[in-house]
C-alpha positions in Angstrom: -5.1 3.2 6.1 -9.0 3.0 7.2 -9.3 1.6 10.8 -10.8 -1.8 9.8 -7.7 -2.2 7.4 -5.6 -1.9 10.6 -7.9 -4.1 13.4 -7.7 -6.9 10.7 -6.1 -9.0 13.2 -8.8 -8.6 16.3 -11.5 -8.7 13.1 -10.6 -11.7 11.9 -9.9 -13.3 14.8 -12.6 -12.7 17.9 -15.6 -11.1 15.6 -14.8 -13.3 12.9 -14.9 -16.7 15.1 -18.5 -15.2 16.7 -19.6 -15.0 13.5 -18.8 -18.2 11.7 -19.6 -20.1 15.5 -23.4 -18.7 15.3 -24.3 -18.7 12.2 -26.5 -21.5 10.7 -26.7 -23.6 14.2 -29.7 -24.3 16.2 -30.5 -22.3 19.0 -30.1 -24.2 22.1 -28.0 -25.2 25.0 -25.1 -26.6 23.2 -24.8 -23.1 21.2 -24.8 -20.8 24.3 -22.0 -23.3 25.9 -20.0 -22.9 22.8 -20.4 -19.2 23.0 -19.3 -19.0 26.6 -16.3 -20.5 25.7 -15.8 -18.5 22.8 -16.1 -15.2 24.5 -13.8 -16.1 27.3 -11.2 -17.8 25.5 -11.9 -14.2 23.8 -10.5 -12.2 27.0 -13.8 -11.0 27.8 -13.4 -12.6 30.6 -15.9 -15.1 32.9 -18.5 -12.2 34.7 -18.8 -10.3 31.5 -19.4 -14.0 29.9 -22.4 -15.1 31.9 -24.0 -11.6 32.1 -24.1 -11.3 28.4 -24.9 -15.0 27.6 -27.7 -14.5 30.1 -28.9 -11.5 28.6 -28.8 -12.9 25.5 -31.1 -15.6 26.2 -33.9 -13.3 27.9 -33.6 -11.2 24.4 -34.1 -14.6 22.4 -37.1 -15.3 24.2 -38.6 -11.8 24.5 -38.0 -11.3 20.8 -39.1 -14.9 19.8 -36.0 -14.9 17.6 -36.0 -18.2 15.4 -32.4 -18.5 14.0 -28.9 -18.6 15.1 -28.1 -15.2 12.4 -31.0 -13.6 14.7 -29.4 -14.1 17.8 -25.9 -13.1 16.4 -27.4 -9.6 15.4 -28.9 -9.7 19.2 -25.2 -10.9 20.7 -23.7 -7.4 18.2 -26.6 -4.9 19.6 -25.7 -6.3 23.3 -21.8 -5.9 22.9 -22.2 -2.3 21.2 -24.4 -1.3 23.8 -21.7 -2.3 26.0 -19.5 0.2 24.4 -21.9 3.0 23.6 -23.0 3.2 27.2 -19.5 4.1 28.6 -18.1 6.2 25.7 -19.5 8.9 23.4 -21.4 7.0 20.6 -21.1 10.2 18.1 -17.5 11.5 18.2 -14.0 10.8 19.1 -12.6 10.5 22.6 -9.2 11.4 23.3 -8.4 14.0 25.7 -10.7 17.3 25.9 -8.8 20.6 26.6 -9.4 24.0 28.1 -8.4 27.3 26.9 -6.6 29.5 29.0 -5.6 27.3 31.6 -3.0 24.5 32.4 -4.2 20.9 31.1 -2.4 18.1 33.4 -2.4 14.5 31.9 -1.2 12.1 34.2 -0.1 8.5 32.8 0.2 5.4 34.5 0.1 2.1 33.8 2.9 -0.8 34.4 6.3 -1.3 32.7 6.1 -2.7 29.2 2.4 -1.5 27.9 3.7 1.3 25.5 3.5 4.2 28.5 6.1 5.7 27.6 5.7 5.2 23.6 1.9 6.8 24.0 3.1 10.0 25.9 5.3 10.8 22.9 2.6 10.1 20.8 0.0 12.3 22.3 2.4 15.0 22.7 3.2 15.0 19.3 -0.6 14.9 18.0 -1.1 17.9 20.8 1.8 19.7 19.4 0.5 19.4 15.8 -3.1 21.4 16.9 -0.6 24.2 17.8 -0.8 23.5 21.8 2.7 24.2 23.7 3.2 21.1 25.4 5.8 19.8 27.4 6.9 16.7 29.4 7.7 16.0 32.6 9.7 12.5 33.2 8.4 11.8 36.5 9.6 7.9 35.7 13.3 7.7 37.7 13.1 4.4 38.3 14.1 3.0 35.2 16.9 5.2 33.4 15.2 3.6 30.0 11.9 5.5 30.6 13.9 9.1 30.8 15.9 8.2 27.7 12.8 7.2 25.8 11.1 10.7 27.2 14.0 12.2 25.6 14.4 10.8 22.5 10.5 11.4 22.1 11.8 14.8 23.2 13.8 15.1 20.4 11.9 13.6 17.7 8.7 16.0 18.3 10.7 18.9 19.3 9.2 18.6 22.6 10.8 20.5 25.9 11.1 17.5 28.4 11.8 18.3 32.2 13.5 15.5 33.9 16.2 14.6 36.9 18.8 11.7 37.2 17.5 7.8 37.7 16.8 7.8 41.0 15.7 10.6 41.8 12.1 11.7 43.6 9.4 11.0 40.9 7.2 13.6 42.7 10.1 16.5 42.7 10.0 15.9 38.9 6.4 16.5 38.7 7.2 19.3 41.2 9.5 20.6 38.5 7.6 19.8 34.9 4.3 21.3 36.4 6.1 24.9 38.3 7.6 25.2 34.7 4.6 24.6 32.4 2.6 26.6 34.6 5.0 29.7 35.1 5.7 29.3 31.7 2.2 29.7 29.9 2.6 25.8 28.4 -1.4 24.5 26.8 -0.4 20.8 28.3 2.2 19.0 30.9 2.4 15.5 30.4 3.2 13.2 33.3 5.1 9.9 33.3 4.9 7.8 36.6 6.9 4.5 37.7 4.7 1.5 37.1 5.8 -0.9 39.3 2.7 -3.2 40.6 4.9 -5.6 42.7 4.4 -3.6 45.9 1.2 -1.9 45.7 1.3 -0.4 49.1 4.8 2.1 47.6 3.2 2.6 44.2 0.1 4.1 45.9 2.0 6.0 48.3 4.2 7.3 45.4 1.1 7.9 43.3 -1.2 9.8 46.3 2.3 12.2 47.0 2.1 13.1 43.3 -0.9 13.9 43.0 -0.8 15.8 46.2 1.6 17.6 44.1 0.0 18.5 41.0 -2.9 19.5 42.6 -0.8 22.2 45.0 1.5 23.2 42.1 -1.6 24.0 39.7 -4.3 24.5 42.1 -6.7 22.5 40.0 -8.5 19.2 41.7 -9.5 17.6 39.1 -6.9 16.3 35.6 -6.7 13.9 33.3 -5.5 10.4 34.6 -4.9 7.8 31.7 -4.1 4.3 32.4 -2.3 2.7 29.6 -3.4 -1.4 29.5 -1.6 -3.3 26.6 -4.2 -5.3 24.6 -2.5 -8.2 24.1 -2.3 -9.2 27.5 -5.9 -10.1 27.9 -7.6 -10.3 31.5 -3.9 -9.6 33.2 -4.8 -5.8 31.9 -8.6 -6.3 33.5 -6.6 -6.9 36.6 -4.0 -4.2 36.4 -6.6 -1.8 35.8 -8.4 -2.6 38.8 -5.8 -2.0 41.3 -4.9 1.6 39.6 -8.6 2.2 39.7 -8.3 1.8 43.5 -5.2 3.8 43.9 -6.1 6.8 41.3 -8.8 8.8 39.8 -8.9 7.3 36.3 -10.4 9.6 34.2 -9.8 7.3 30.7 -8.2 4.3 29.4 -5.5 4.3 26.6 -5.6 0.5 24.9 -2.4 -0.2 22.8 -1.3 -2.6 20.4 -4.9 -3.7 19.8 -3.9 -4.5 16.1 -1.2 -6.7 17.3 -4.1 -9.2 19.1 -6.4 -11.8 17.5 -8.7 -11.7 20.7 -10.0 -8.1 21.2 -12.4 -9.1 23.6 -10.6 -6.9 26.3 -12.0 -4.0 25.7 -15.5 -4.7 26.2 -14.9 -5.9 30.3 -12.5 -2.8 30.6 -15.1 -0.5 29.2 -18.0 -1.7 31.2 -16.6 -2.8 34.4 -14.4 0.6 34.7 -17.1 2.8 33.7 -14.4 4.7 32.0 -14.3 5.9 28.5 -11.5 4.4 26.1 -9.5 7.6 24.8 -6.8 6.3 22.7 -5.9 3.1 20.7 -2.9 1.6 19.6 -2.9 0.6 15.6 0.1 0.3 14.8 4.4 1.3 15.8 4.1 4.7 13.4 4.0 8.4 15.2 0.2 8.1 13.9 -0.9 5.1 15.0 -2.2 5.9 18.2 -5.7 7.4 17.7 -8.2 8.7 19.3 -11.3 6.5 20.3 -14.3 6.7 18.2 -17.0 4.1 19.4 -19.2 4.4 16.1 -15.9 3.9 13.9 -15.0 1.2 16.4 -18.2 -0.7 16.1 -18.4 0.1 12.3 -15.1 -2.1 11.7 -15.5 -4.4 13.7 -18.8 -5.5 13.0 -19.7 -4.4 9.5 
């Protein structure tokens, strides 16, 4: 299924409400307060709002534009810029690999966003370019993240390295990493706890691990993917703030866009990170997480 078949939902909804809001009204200052509203009821959230709005009525001037489908073309140029500026305009995102040496993905992210759901998901489309991947269930707190890991496990064929609930995350990641290393794996994948109620353990949890992937592997710099479930609007904006603070994000992983008839997310995530988007969630299927093409993006959402 094409990828505007599958954001039907964010399509219809967000883009579809900017379009049939600005088209055929007058240009003045009741249509910029009905887009404000529009595009934070929209999740893109009140900074983003104003800078755009503002924007968007220096272009009007500068351009002398005359009618409201002028300035909607304006308010799609603006929005893909948005985009194209933090992610690669001309291919796909996901994650980029090295030959002939260990490639460390961290994921993090809070309970209940698909984290464990996407690390299956990328292992399996890793495994299917012929890498030897494996997984290290560095989650402990919650016994359902390490039976999900292993049922992924299962499912993919997938080697998964874990310990009983409870245990240290970071001697799991002590464990998976030692063994993918000593072991000649392409890719170790990393679960983590994501527990945001007391920021001051998480951090301390996540700065050990790290302290231990990077003495394990010797490398300084990996992949660290926060996973932010669409759906939940500017509550993602602010998860992915704190872990911004606390960790070295490197991308963002965006599930169950499909499932949300706002969308507007991803543009404040995009721009106010300055990270790229990797991956995003279409759908439940083993498939359905793909990676991040801006142009594809922009072609189905605006075309």
């Amino acid at each position: 299924m094409a990828l505007k078949d599958r954001l039907a939902a964010p399509k219809k909804g967000f883009f579809g409400k900017l379009k049939e809001m600005l088209l055929g009204k007058a240009i003045d200052d009741e249509l910029y307060e009905e887009l404000e509203e529009l595009l934070i009821q929209s999740d893109i959230g009140m900074k983003m709002t104003m800078q755009l709005v503002e924007e968007l009525e220096k272009q009007v001037s500068r351009n002398k534009l005359k009618t409201s489908e002028a300035v909607y073309d304006q308010l799609k140029e603006l929005l893909k810029e948005k985009l194209i500026s933090n992610n690669s305009s001309d291919e796909s995102s996901g994650v980029k690999l090295k030959d002939g040496e260990l490639n460390i993905i961290l994921v993090v992210g809070v309970n209940g966003v698909g984290k464990t759901t996407s690390i299956g998901k990328i292992a399996n489309q890793l495994k299917n370019k012929g890498k030897k991947v494996i997984i290290g269930a560095g989650d402990t707190f919650r016994a359902a993240a390490i039976e999900q890991i292993e049922e992924w496990g299962k499912r993919t064929g997938i080697e998964v390295v874990k310990q009983a609930q409870g245990s240290d995350p970071a001697a799991v990641i002590f464990d998976a990493v030692s063994t993918a290393k000593n072991r000649n794996f392409d890719v170790v994948i990393l679960d983590t706890a994501g527990r945001l109620h007391n920021k001051k353990d998480l951090m301390k949890e996540l700065e050990k691990i790290n302290k231990i992937i990077r003495q394990q592997s010797g490398q300084e710099k990996f992949e660290t993917l926060l996973v932010i479930d669409s759906t939940t609007g500017q509550n993602g904006l602010e998860q992915a703030r704190v872990f911004n603070e606390i960790v070295e994000l490197t991308g963002i992983i965006l599930t169950k866009f499909d499932g949300t008839a706002k969308g507007g997310i991803i543009f404040p995530i995009s721009e106010e990170l300055k990270k790229p988007i990797k991956f995003i969630g279409v759908g439940e299927g083993i498939e359905d997480l793909k990676e991040f093409n801006v142009k594809e993006f922009v072609e189905a959402m605006f075309d």
